[in-house]
C-alpha positions in Angstrom: 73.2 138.1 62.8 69.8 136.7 62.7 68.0 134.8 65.5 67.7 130.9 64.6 64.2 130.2 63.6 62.2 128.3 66.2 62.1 124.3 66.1 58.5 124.9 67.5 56.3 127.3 66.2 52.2 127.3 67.1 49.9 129.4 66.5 46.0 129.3 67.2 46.0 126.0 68.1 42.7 124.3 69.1 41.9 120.6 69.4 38.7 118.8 70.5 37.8 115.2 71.3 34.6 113.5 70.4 31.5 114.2 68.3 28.5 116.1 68.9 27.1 116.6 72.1 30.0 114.8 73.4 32.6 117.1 71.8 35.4 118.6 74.2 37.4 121.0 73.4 41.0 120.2 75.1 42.9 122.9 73.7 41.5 126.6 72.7 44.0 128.9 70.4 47.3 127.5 72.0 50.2 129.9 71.1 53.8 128.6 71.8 57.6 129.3 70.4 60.8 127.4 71.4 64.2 128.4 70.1 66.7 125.9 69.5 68.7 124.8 72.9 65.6 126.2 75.0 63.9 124.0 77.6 60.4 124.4 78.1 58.4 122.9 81.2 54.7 122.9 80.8 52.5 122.1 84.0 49.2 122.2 85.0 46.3 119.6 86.0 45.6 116.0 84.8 42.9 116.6 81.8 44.2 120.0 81.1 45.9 119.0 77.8 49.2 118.5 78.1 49.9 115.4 76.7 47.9 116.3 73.9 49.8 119.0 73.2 52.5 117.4 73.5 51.6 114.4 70.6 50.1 117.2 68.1 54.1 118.8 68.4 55.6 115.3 67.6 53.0 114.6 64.7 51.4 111.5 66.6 47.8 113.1 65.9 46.8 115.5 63.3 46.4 119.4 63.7 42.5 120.0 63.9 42.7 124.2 63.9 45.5 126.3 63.6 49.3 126.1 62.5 52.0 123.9 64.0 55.6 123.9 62.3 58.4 121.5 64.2 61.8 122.0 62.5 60.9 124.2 59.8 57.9 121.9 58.5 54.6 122.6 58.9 52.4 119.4 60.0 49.0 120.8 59.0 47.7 117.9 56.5 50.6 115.2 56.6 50.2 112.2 54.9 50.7 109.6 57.5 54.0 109.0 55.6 55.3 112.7 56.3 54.1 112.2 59.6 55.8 109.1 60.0 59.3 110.9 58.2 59.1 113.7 60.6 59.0 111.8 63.9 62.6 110.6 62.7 64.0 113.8 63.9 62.1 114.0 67.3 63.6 112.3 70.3 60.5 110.6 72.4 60.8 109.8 76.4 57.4 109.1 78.0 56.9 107.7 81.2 56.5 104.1 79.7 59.9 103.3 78.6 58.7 101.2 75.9 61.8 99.1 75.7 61.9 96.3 73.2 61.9 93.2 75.7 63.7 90.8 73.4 66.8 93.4 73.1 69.5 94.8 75.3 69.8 97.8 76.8 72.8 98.3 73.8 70.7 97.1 71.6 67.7 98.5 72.1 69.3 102.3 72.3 71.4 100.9 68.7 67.5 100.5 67.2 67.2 104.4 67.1 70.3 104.2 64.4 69.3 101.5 62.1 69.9 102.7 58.7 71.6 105.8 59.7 75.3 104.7 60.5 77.2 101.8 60.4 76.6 98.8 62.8 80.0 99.5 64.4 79.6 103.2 65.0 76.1 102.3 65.7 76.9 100.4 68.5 79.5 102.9 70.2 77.2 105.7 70.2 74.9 103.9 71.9 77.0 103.0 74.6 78.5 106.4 74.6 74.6 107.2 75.1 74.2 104.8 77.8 77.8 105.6 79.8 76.3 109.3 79.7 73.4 108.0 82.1 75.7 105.8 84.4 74.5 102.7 82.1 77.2 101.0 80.8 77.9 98.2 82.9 74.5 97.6 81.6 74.8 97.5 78.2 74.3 93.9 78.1 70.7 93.8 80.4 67.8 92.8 79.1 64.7 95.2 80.3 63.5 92.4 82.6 67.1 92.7 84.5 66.7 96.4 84.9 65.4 98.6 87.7 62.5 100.7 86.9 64.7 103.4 86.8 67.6 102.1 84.8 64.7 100.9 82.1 63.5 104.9 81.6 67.3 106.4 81.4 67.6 103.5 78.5 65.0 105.1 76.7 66.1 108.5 77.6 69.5 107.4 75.7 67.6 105.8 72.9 65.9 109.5 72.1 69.0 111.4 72.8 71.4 109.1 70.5 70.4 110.8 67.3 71.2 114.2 68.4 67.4 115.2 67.8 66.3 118.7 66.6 63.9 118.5 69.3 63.0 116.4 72.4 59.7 116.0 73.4 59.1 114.5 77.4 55.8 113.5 79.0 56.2 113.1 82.3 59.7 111.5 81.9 60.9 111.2 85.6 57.3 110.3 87.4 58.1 106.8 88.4 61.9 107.6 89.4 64.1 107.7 92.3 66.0 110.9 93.0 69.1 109.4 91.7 67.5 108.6 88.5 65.5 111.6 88.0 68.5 113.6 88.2 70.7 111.9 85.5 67.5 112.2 83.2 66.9 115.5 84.3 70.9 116.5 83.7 71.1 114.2 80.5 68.5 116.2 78.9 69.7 119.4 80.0 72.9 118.7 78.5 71.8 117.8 75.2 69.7 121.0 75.0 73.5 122.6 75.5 75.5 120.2 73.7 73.5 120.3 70.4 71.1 122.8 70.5 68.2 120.5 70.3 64.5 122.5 72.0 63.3 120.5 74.8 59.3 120.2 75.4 58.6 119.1 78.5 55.4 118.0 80.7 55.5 117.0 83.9 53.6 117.2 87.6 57.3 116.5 89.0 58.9 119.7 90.7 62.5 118.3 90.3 62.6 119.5 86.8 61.7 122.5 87.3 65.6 123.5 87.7 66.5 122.9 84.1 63.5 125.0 82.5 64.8 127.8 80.6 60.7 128.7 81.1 58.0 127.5 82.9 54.7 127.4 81.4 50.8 126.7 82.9 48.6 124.6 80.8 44.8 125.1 82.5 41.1 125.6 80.6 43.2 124.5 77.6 45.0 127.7 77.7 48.8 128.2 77.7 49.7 130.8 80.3 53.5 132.1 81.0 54.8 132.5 84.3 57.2 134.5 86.0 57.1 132.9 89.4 56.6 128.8 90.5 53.7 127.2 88.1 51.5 124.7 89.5 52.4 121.2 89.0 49.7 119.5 91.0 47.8 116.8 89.7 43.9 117.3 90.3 42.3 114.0 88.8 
């Protein structure tokens, strides 16, 4: 039997910021696969590219040089449309929950399904979502009555709702207690198991360094593989 194709697959990736003698190259011939179910931890210093990396693979910015294909679809020259079409199968979590203030916790993860199911079976996978992450007896919060941490494994539930082909994570346990870091850190784990999904990960935060299936060093705007501990530090 044949391997699955990759969810992720770059190739010569470069990207710079800014014109002329204030051009900066961030990233410089960036090559990266990840299979379906894998979880991928990229670390590595504050400036060093990570995040961009990270928006190029969910179609948020366009591809500048080189090839980038997320679930079978290359994003080189997207309409803004087919950009827009292809984030519908990425799950987001960034470190800014970005919670919908006017809206539950419910109701807010049930906004990731609109148009996709019915209200009612909407609504109870979303609180199956939410009871995965210890949240239900919250179901019914509104952001403002939420600890900082309860507020991130919301959104957490909110990109893991639609089963996702792939998951994308900047920095998704930075601002979180232990407690909370680890039922984000298991939650995604899971759903990497459960449905396959590829997991893309940045972070400076050791703790989720146990669910990597490999650990990668972003540094000079070059991806670099490692066998041992990478470096998570932030340096600026």
């Amino acid at each position: 039997m044949s391997a699955a194709p990759p969810v992720i697959s770059i190739r010569g990736l470069s990207h710079s910021y800014g014109e002329g003698e204030q051009r900066r190259q961030i990233l410089r011939a960036v090559d990266l696969t990840v299979a379906p179910g894998e979880v991928v931890v990229i670390g590595g210093p504050s400036g060093s590219g990570k995040t961009t990396l990270l928006t190029l693979c969910g179609a948020l910015r366009s591809v500048q040089e080189g090839e980038v294909s997320v679930a079978g679809r290359g994003l080189n020259g997207l309409s803004a449309d087919q950009q827009r079409e292809l984030r519908g199968s990425i799950g987001f979590v960034f470190q800014s929950h970005n919670l919908i203030d006017a809206l539950t916790a419910g109701q807010n993860v049930v906004m990731s399904l609109l148009g996709r199911f019915p209200p009612a079976q909407a609504e109870s996978m979303a609180e199956a979502a939410l009871e995965s992450l210890g949240l239900l007896s919250r179901v019914d919060a509104f952001p403002e009555e939420l600890s900082g941490g309860e507020r991130q494994r919301v959104a957490v539930a909110r990109a893991l709702v639609r089963s996702p082909e792939l998951i994308l994570a900047d920095e998704p346990t930075a601002s979180l207690d232990n407690a909370s870091a680890a039922a984000v850190i298991e939650s995604i784990k899971e759903a990497a198991r459960r449905t396959s999904c590829a997991v893309l990960l940045v972070t400076h935060d050791p703790r989720v360094l146990p669910i990597a299936d490999r650990s990668l060093q972003l540094d000079g705007g070059k991806l670099f593989e490692h066998a041992g501990r990478i470096n998570l530090r932030s340096v600026g």
